[in-house]
C-alpha positions as CSV (number, residue, x, y, z in Angstrom):
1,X,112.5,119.6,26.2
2,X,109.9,117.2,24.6
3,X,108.1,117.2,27.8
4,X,108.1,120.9,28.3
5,X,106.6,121.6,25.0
6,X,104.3,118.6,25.5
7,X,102.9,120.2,28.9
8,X,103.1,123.4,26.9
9,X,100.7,122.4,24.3
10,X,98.3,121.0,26.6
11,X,98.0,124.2,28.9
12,X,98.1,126.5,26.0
13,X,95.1,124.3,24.4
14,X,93.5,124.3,27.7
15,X,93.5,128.2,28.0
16,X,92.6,128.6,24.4
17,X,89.3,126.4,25.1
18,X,88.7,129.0,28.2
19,X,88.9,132.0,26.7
20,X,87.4,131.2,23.1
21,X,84.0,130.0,25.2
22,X,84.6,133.5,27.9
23,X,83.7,136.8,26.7
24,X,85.9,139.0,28.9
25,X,84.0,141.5,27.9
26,X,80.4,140.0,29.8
27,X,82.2,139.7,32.6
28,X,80.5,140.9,35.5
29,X,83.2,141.4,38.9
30,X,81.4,140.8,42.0
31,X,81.3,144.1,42.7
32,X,79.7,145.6,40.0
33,X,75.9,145.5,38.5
34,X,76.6,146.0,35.1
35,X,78.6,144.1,32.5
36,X,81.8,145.6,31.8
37,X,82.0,146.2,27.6
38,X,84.9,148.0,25.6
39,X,84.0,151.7,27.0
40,X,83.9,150.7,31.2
41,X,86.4,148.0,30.8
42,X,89.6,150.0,32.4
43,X,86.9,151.2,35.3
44,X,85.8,147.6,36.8
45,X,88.9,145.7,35.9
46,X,92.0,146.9,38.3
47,X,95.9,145.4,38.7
48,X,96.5,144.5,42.2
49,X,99.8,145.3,41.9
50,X,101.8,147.9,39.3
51,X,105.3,148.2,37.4
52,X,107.2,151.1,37.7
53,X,110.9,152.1,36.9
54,X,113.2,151.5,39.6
55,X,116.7,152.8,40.0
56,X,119.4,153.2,42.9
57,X,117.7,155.6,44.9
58,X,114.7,152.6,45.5
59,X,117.4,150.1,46.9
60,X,116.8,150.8,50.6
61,X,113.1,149.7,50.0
62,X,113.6,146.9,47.3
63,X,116.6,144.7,49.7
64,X,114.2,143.8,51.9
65,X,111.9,142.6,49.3
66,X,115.2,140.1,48.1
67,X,115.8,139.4,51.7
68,X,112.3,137.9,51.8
69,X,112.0,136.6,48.4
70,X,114.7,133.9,49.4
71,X,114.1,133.7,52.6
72,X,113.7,129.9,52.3
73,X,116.0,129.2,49.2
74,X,118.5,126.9,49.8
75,X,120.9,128.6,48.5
76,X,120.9,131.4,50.1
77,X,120.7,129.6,53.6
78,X,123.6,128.3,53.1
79,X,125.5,131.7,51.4
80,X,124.3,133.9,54.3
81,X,123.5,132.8,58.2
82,X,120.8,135.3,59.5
83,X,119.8,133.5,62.1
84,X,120.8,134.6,65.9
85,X,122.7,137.5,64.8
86,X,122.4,141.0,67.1
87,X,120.7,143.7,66.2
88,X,124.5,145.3,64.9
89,X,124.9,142.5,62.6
90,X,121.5,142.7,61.0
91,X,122.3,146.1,60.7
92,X,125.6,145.5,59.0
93,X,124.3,142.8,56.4
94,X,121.2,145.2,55.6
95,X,123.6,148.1,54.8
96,X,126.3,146.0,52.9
97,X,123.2,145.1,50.6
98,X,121.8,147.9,50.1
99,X,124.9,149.0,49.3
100,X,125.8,146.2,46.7
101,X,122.2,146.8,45.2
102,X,122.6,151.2,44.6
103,X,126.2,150.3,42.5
104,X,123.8,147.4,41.0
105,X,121.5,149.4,40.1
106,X,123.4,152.1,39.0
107,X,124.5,151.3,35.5
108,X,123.7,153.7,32.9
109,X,122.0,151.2,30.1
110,X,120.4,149.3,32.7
111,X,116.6,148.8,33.2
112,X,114.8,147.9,36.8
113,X,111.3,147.7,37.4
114,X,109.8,147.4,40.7
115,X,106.4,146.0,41.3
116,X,104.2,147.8,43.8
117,X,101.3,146.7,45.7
118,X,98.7,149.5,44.6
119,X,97.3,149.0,48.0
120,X,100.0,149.7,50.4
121,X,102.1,151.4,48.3
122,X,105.0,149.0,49.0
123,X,107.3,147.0,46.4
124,X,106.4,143.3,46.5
125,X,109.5,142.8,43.7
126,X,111.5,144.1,41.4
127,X,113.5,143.0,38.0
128,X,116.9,144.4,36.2
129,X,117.4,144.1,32.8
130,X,121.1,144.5,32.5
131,X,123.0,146.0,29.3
132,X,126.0,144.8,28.0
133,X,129.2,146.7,28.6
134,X,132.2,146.6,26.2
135,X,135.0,144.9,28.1
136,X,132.8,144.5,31.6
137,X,131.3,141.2,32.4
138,X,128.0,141.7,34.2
139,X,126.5,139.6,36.9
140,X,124.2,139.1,39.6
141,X,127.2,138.0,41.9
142,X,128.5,140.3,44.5
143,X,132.0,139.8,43.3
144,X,130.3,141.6,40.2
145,X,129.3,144.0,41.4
146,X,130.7,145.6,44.5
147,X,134.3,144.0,44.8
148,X,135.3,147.0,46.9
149,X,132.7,146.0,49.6
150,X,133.7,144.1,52.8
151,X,131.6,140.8,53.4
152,X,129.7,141.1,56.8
153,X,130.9,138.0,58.5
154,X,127.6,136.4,58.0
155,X,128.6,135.8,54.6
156,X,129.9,131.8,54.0
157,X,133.0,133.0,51.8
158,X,133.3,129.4,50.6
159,X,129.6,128.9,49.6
160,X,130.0,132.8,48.0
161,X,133.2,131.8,46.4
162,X,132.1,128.8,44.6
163,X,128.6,130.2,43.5
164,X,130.7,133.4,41.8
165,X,133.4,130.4,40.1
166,X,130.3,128.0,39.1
167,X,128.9,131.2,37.9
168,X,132.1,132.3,35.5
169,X,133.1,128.8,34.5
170,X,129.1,128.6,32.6
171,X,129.0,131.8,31.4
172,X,132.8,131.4,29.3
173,X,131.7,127.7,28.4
174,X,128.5,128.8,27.6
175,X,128.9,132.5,25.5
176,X,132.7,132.2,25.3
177,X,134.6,135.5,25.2
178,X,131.2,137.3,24.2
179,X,130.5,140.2,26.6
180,X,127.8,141.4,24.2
181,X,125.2,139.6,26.1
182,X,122.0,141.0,28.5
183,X,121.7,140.0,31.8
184,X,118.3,139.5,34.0
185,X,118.2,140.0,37.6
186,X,114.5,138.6,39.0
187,X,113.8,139.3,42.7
């Protein structure tokens, strides 16, 4: 903790330095000939990407944007086996996920964002903010969420199995029999 705060400090002293001796304002982007000042500022300076609500409808175009986002995660190597599978099974896996994410994503308190690249028009990510539900424990597991929904054999049962237990066990030792709490979901 004493290091975090430490490393903390320093970057936060570092960027205070920057933009006490940088007038965003006198910026000039390379594209433009004049500075930009208070009244041209939203003209010259524009987000690559943008944050919009999300909600159940967007799952079919946010999964794959999960499916890349861990692409390389250890974790999820080992959870789900994507590799040399047909066409069929690809198929299956997409549609079991896309599945799990629309019951996700369909809570009634719940808040998802979705980040979109302002070129393309395509989601680069996407966030849930979950609310708590009186008597419902909320998760990012699919146990959580879509019991109902068969596992495409793709799926390591025993890797999925020990992640959802690790995952209970912390959360009781951790909030106890509180089920008051929020949950984030960060894709």
């Amino acid at each position: 903790m004493l290091v975090v705060v430490y490393v903390s400090r320093v970057v936060l002293a570092k960027a205070r330095r920057v933009i006490l001796t940088t007038n965003p304002f006198q910026l000039k982007p390379s594209s433009c000939t004049k500075p930009v000042n208070s009244e041209t500022q939203r003209e010259y300076i524009k987000m690559a990407i943008e944050i919009i609500p999300a909600d159940h409808n967007d799952a079919p175009r946010l999964v794959p944007v999960g499916i890349r986002a861990f692409k390389n995660d250890e974790l999820h190597s080992r959870l789900e086996n994507l590799k040399g599978l047909t066409p069929a099974e690809l198929d299956e896996h997409m549609q079991w996920r896309i599945a799990r994410n629309v019951k996700r994503m369909a809570g009634p308190h719940d808040h998802w964002y979705q980040a979109i690249d302002t070129k393309t028009g395509e989601p680069i990510g996407f966030t849930g903010i979950l609310a708590p539900e009186k008597g419902k424990t909320k998760g990012v597991i699919s146990s959580d969420v879509a019991p109902e929904l068969v596992m495409p054999a793709c799926i390591n049962k025993e890797v999925h199995d020990m992640v959802a237990e690790t995952s209970d066990r912390l959360r009781k030792e951790y909030m106890g029999g509180r089920d008051d709490h929020w949950c984030m979901f960060l894709t």
